[in-house]
C-alpha positions in Angstrom: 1.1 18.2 -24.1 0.4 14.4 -23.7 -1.1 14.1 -20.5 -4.7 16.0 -20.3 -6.0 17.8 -18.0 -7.6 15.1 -15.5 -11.4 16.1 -14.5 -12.8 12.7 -14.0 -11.1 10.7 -12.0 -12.3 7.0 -10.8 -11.4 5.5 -7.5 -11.6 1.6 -7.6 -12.0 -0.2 -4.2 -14.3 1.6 -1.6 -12.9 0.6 1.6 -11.1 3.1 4.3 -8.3 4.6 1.7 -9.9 4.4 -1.6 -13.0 6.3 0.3 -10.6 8.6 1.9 -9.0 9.5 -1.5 -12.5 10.1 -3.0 -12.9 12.5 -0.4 -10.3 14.1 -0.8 -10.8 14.6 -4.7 -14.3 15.3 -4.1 -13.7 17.8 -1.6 -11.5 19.9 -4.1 -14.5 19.7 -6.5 -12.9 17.4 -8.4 -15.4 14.5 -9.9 -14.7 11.5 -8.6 -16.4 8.2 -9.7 -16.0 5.7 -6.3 -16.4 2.1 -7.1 -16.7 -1.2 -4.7 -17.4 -5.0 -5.3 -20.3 -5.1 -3.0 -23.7 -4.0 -3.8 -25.4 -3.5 -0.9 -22.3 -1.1 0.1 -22.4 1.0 -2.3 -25.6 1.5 -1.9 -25.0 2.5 1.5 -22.6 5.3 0.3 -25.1 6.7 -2.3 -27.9 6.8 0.4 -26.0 7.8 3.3 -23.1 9.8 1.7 -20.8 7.8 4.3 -18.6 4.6 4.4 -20.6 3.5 7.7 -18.3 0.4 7.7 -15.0 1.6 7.0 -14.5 5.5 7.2 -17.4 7.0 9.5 -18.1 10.2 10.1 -16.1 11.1 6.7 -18.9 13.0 4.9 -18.8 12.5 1.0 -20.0 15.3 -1.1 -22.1 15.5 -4.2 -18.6 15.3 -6.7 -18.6 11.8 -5.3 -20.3 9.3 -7.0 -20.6 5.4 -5.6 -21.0 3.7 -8.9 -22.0 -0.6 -8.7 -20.7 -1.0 -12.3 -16.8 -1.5 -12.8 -17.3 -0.1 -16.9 -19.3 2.7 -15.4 -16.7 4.1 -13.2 -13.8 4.0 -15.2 -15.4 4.9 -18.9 -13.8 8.1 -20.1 -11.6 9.1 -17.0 -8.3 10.6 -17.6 -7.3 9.2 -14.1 -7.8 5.8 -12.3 -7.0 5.4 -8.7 -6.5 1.5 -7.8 -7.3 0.9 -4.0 -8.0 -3.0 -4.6 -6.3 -5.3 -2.2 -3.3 -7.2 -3.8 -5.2 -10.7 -3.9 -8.0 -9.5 -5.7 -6.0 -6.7 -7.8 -5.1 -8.7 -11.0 -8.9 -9.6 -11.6 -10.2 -6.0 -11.5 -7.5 -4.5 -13.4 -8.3 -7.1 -15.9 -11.7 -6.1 -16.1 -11.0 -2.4 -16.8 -8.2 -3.0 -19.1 -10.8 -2.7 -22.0 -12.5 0.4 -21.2 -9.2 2.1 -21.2 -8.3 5.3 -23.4 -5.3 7.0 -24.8 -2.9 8.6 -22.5 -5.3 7.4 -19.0 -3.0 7.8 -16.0 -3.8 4.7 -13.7 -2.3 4.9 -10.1 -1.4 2.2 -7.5 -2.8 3.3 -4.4 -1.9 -0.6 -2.8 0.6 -1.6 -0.2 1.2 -6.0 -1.4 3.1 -7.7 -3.8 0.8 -10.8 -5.8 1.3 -14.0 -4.0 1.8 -16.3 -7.0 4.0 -14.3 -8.9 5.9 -12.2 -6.6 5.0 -9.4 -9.4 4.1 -5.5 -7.9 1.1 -3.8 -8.1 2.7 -1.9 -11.0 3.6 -5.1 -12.9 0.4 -7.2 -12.3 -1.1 -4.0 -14.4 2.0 -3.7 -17.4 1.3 -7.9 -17.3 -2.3 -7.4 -17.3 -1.9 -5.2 -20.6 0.5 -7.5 -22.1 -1.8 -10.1 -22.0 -4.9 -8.6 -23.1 -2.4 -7.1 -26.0 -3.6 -3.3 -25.2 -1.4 -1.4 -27.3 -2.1 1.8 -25.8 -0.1 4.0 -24.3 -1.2 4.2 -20.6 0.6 6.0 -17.2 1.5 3.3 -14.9 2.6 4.5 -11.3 2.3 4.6 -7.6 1.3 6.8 -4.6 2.5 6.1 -1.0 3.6 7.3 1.9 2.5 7.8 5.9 -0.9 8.2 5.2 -3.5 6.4 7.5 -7.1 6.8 6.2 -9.0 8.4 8.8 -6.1 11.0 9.5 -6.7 12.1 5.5 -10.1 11.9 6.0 -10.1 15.2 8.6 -7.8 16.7 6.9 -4.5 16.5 9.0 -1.3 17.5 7.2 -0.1 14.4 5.5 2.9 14.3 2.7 2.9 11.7 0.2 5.2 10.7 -3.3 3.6 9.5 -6.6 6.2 7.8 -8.5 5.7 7.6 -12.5 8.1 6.7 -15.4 7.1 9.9 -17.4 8.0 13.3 -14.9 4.7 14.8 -16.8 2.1 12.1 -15.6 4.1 12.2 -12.0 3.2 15.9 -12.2 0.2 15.6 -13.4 -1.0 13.2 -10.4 1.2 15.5 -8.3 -1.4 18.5 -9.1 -4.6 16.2 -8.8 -4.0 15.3 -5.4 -2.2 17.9 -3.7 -4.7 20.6 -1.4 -4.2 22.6 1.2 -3.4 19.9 4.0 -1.9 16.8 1.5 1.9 17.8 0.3 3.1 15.8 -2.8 5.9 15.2 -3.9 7.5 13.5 -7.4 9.7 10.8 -7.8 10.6 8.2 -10.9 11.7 5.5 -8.5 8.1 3.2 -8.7 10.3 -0.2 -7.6 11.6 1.4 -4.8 7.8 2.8 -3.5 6.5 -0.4 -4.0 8.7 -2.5 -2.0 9.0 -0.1 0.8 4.9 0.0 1.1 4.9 -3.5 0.5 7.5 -4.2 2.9 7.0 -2.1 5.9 3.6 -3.7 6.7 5.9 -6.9 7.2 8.3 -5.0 9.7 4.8 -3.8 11.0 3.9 -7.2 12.2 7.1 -7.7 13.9 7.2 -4.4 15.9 3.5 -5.4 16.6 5.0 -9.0 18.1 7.4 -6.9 20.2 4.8 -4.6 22.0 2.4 -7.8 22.3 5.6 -9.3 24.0 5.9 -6.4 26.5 8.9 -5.2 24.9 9.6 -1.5 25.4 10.8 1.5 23.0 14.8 0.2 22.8 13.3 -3.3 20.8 10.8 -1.0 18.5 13.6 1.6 17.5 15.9 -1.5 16.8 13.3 -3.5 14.7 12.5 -0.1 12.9 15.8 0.9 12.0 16.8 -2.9 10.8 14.0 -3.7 9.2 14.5 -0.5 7.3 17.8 -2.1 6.3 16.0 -5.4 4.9 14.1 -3.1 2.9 16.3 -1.6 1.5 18.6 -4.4 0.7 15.9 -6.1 -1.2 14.9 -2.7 -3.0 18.0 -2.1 -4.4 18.9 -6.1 -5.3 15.8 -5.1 -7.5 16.7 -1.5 -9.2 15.1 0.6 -6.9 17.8 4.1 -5.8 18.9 4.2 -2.0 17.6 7.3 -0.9 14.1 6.5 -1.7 14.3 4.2 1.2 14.8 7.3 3.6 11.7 9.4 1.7 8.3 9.2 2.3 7.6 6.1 1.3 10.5 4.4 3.1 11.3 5.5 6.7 8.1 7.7 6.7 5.5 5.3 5.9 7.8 2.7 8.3 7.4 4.7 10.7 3.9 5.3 10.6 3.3 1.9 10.3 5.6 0.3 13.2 3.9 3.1 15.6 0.6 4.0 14.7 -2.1 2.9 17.1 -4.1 2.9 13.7 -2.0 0.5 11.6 -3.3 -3.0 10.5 -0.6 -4.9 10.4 0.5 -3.9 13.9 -2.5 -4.7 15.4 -2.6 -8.0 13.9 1.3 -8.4 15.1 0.2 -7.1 18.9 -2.3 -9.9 19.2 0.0 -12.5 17.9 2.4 -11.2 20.3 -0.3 -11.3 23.1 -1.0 -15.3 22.3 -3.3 -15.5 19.8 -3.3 -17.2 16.5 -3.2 -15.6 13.3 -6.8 -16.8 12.7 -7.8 -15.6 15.8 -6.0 -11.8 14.9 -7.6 -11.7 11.6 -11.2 -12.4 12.7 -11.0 -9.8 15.1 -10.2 -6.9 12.4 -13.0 -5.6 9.9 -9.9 -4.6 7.2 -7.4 -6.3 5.6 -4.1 -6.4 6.5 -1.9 -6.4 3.7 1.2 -7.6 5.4 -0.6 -10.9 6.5 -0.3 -11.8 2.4 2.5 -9.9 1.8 4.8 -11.9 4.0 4.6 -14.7 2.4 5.9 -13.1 -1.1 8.3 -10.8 -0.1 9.4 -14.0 1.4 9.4 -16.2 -1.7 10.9 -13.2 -3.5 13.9 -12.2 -1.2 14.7 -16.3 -1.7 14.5 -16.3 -5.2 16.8 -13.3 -5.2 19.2 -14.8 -2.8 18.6 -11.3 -0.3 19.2 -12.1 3.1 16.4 -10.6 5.4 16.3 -12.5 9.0 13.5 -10.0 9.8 11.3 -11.1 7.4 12.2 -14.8 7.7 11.4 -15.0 11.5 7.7 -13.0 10.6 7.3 -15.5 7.9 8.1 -18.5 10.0 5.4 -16.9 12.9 2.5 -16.8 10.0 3.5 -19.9 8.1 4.8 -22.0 10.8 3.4 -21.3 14.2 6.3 -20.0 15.1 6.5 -18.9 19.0 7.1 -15.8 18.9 9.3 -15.3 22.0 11.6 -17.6 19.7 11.7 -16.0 17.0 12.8 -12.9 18.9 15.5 -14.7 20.2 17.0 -16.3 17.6 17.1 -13.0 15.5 19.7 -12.1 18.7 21.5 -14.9 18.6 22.6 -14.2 14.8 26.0 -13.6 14.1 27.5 -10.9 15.0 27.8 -8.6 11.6 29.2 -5.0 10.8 25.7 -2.2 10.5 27.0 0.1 7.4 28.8 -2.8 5.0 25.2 -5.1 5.0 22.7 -2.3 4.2 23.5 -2.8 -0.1 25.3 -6.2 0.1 
């Protein structure tokens, strides 16, 4: 047996999810170490035993503890859950990468790909360790899938996939999370995870554009299921299998995502669809939107792959361009006309 039995486990980023999957832990009896960048915060979870700002309501019990120090939180865990936002990911990771032990499984709980380098959540961390020549041997790998924060958070039945190299970590993380209302499964497919969380926040946006626009169901279901083609194009151009992209973490978290009166990035999408600017849309929200970000490098890295994705282009060029977005919507309908089945792989 190489992977131990996990019964610390550290949760790093303290906003909605990362709370939510503190909870969650916590709530099995598991202990569960939550850690956040600001201060004053956590010092509003320890005294309050509630994320006032991000997750009311969602009481935390006595198995959670809102720690202020990065080295405190992740010293001697068997598990680490990352919940940082992708901009801000590489400079946390780099600041645990010491503290690390033998054998430590470290999960990817974030939906963004790393602006500057077009690199995954999953390789900003294996870069991370290559740089700071850690020679251990560490369990890399991600958890996703339609999973909205406050839903976890009172317990409705959510499914989820944790994706890992090694089946025994995957397992491993499998057991730790799984209770009585959160299903999850296993999978060995962490490219494929990544790109669809990353992704479907972009496809988000657009459907969000489309309800702002007073489009109906007929334009949702249609950016849904092509967007879901994009995806997946791009996914497997960069090793990930097919059928993740109808899992989970593919059409489920889509999905989700494209529909859910709760999701981010199709709130922000609504009120650019409704006239406002993207400024305007993001000082209106309280949480980050991923997708916002994320654009822009799936953007840069469908180009440098050569993966045709009009979706994504006509989102980018809305963000990045001031695009109107009536036109964008227009021109993605005056594209050539094109066969469905032969472009999904091609």
């Amino acid at each position: 047996m190489t992977i131990p039995k996990v019964n610390r486990t550290a949760v790093i980023g303290a906003g909605s999810w990362g709370t939510a999957l503190a909870k969650l832990l916590g709530d099995k009896g598991e202990n569960v170490f939550l850690w956040g960048h600001n201060p004053e915060h956590i010092s509003a979870l320890k005294r309050d035993r509630e994320n006032g700002k991000y997750l009311p309501g969602a009481h935390l019990l006595e198995t959670v503890y809102p720690v202020e120090n990065l080295a405190d939180a992740v010293s001697g865990v068997q598990c680490i859950v990352m919940v940082v936002p992708s901009h801000g990911y590489r400079s946390v990771f780099e600041q645990i990468v010491p503290h690390l032990k033998e054998n430590t499984l470290i999960v990817s709980a974030v939906k963004g790909i790393e602006n500057i380098t077009l690199q995954t959540m999953t390789q900003v961390m294996q870069d991370a360790l290559h740089q700071q020549n850690c020679t251990l041997k560490v369990h890399i790998g991600v958890l996703s899938g339609p999973s909205f924060a406050t839903e976890v958070a009172v317990e409705q039945p959510t499914a989820v996939t944790v994706a890992f190299d090694n089946k025994e970590a995957a397992c491993a993380v499998q057991e730790l999370f799984s209770t009585h209302f959160f299903r999850t499964y296993t999978s060995s497919d962490i490219i494929g995870l990544e790109i669809s969380a990353s992704m479907k926040n972009v496809v988000a946006i657009a459907a969000g554009i489309g309800d702002g626009l007073g489009f109906g169901l007929n334009t949702r279901a249609a950016l849904i299921t092509r967007g879901l083609a994009e995806i997946t194009r791009l996914g497997v151009c960069l090793g990930a299998h097919p059928l993740t992209f109808s899992g989970l973490g593919g059409l489920g978290d889509l999905v989700l995502t494209c529909t859910g009166s709760l999701s981010r990035n199709r709130t922000v999408g609504l009120k650019l669809g409704e006239g406002k600017t993207l400024d305007q849309a993001l000082s209106e929200m309280t949480m980050v939107a991923e997708g916002v970000k994320t654009t822009k490098s799936c953007y840069n890295l469908a180009r440098k792959n050569n993966v045709e994705m009009p979706i994504l282009e006509q989102t980018y060029q809305v963000l990045y361009e001031n695009k109107d977005c009536r036109l964008a919507v227009q021109e993605l309908f005056q594209r050539s006309l094109k066969e469905e089945v032969t472009v999904l792989y091609t």
